[in-house]
Backbone as ProteinMPNN parsed JSONL, in Angstrom:
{"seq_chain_A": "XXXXXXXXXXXXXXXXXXXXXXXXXXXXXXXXXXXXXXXXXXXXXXXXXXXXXXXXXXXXXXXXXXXXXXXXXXXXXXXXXXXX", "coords_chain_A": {"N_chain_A": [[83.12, 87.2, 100.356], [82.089, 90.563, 98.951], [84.547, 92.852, 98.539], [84.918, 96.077, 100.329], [86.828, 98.977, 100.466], [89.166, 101.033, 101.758], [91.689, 103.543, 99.486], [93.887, 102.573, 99.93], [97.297, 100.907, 99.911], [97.091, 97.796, 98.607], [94.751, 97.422, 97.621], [93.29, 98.795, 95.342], [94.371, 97.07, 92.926], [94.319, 94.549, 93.831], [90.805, 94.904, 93.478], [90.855, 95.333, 90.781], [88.823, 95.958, 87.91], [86.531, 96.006, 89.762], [85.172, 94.456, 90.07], [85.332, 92.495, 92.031], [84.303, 94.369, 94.534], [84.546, 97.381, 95.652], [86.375, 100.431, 96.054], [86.279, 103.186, 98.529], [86.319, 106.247, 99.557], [85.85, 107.319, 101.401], [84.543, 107.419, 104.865], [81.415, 107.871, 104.72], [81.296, 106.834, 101.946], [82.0, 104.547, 102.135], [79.862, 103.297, 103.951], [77.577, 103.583, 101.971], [78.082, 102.178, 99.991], [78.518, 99.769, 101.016], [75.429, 99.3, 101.664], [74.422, 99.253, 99.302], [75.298, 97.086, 97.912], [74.2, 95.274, 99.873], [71.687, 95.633, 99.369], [70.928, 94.6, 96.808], [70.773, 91.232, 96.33], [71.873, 90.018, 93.717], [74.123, 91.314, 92.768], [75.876, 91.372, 95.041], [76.15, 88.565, 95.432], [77.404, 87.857, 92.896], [79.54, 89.552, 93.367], [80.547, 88.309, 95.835], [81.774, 86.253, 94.473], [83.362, 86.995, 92.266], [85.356, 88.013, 94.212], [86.001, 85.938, 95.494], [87.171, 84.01, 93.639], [89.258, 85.923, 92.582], [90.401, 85.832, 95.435], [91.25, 82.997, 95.6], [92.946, 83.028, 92.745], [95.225, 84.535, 93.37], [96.105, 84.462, 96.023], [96.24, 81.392, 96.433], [97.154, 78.07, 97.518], [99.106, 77.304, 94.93], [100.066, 79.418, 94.184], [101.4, 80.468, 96.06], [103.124, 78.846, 96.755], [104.53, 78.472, 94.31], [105.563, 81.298, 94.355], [107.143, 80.777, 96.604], [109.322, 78.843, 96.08], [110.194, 80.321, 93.879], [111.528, 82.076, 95.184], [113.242, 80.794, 96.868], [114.67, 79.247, 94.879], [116.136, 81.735, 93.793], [117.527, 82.368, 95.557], [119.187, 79.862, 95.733], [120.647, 79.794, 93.516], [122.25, 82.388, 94.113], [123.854, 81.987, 95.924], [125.054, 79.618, 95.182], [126.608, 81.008, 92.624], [125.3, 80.879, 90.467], [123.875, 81.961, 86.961], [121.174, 83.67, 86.941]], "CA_chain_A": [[82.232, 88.354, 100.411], [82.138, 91.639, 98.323], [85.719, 93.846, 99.28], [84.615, 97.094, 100.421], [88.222, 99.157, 100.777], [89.999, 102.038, 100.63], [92.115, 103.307, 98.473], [95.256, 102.252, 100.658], [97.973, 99.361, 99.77], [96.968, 96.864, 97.053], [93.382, 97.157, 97.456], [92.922, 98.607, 94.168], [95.123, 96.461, 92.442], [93.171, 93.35, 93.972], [89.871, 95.155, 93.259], [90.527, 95.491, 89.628], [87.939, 96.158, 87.641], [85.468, 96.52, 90.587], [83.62, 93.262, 89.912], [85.14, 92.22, 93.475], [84.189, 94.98, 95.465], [84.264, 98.861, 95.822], [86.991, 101.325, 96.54], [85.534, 103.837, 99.17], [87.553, 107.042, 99.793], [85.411, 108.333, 102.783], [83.217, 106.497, 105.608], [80.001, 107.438, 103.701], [81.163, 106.42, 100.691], [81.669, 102.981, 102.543], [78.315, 102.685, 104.109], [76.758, 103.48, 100.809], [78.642, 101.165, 99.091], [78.026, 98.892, 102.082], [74.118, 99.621, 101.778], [74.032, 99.211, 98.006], [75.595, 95.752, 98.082], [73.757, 94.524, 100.453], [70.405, 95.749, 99.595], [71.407, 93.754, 95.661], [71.513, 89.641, 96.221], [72.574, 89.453, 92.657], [75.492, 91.592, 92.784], [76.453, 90.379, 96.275], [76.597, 86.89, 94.553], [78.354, 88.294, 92.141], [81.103, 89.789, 93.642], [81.458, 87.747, 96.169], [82.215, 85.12, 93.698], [84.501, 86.923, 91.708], [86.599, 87.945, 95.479], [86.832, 84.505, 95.576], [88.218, 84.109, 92.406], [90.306, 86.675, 93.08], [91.665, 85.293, 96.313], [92.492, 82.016, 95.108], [94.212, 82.861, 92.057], [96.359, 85.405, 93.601], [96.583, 83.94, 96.917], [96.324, 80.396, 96.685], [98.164, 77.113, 97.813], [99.103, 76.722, 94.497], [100.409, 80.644, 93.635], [101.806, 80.752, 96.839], [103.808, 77.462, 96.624], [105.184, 79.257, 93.088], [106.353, 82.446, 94.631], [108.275, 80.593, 97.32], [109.814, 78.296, 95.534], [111.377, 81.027, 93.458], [112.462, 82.585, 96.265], [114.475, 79.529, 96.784], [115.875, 79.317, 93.599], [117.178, 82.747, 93.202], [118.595, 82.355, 96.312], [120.416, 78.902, 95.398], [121.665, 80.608, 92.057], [123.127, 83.594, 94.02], [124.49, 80.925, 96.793], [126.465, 78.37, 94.071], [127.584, 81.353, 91.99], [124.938, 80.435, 89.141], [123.632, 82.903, 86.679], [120.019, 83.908, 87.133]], "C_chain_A": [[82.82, 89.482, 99.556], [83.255, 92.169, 99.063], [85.132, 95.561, 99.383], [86.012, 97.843, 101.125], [88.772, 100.479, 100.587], [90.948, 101.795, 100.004], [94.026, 103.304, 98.838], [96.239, 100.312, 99.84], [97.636, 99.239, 98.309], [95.721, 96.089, 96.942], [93.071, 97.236, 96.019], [93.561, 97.507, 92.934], [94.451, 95.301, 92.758], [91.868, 93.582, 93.515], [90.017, 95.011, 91.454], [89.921, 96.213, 89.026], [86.704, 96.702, 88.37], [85.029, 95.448, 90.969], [84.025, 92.753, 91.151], [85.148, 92.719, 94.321], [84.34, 96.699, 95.007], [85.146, 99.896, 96.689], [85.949, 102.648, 96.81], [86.173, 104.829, 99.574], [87.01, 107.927, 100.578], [84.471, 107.362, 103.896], [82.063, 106.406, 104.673], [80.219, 106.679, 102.524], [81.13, 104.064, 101.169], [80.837, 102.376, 103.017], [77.286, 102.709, 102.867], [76.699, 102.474, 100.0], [78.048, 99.533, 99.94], [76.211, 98.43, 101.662], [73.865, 98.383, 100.274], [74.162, 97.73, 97.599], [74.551, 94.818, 98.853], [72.419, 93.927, 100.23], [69.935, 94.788, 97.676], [71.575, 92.344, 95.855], [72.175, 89.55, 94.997], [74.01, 90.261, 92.76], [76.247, 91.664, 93.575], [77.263, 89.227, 95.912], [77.74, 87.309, 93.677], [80.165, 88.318, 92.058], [81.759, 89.394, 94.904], [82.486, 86.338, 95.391], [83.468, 85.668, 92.698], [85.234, 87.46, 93.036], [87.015, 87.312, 95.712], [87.728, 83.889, 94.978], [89.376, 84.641, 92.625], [91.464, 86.072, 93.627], [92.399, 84.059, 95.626], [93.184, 81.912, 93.701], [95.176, 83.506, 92.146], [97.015, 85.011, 94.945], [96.37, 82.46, 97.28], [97.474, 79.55, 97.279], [99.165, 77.161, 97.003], [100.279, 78.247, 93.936], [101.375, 80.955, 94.782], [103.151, 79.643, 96.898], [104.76, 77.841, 95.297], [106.054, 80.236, 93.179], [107.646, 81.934, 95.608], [109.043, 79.707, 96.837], [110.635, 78.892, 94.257], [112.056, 81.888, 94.271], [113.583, 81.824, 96.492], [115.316, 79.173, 96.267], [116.362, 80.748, 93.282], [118.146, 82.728, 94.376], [119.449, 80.963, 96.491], [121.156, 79.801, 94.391], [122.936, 81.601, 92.983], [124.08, 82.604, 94.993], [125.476, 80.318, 96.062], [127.037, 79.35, 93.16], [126.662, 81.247, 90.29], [123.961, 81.696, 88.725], [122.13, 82.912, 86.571], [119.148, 83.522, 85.845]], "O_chain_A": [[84.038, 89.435, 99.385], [83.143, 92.051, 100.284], [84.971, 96.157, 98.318], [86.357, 97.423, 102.23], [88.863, 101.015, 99.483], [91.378, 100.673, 99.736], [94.988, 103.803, 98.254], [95.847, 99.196, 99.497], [97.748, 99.967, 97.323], [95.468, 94.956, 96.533], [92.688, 96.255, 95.382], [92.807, 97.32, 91.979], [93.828, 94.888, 91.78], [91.401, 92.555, 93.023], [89.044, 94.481, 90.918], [90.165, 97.389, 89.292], [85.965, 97.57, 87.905], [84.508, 95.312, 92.076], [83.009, 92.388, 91.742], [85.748, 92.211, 95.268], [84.172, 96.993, 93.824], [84.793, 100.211, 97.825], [85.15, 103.123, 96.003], [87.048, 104.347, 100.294], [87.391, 109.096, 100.64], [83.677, 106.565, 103.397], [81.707, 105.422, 104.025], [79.353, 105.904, 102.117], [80.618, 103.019, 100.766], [80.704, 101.165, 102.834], [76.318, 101.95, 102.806], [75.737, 101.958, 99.431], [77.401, 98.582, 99.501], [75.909, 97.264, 101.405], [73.387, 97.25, 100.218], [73.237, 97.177, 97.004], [74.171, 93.738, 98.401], [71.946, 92.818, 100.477], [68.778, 94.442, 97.433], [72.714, 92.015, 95.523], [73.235, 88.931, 95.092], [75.017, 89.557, 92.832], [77.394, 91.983, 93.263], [78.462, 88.966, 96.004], [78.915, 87.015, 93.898], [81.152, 87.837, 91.503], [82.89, 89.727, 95.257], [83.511, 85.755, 95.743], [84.4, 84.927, 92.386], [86.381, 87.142, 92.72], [88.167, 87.332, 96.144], [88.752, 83.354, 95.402], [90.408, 84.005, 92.838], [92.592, 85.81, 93.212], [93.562, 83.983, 95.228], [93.887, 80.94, 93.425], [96.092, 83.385, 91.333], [98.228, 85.147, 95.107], [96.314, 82.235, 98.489], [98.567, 80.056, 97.535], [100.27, 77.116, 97.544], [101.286, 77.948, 93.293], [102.25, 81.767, 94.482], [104.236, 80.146, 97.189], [105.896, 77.373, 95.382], [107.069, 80.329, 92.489], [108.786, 82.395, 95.545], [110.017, 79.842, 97.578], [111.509, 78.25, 93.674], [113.144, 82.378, 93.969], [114.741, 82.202, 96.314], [116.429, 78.822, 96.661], [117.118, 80.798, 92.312], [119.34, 83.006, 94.261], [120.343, 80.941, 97.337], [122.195, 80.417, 94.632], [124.138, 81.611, 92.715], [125.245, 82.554, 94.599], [126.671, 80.49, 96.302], [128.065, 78.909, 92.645], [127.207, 81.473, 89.209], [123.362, 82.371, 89.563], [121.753, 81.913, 85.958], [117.929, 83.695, 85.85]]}, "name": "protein", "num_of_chains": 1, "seq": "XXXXXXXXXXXXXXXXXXXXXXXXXXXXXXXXXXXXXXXXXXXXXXXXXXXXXXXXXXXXXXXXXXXXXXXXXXXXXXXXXXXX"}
């Protein structure tokens, strides 16, 4: 679904561009935004499709499985003494 968010954390930073959703920096501005989305199927579709996007290329199996697995290895390196 469309991200409707403030402008807390690493909303904008996930939001991007916009195309998956709508930083909101007051209630109204989030029922409007809310409204406007809703009352749009195409740019519903839209952006829930690129949120999806989104999620799984930033939080996938596959991105996630990447990050911890260098976690792992920097912490062998610093473990055996080996240079980063």
């Amino acid at each position: 679904v469309p991200v409707i968010a403030s402008d807390a954390g690493h909303f904008r930073t996930f939001l991007g561009d916009g195309a998956a959703g709508i930083i909101a920096d007051t209630p109204g501005e989030a029922a409007d935004a809310m409204v406007a989305i809703m009352g749009d199927t195409a740019r519903f579709a839209a952006m829930a499709a690129a949120a999806r996007a989104r999620c799984e290329g930033q939080f996938g199996i596959a991105r996630e499985a990447q990050a911890i697995a260098a976690v792992y290895d920097a912490l062998w390196k610093e473990g055996t003494g080996q240079q980063k």
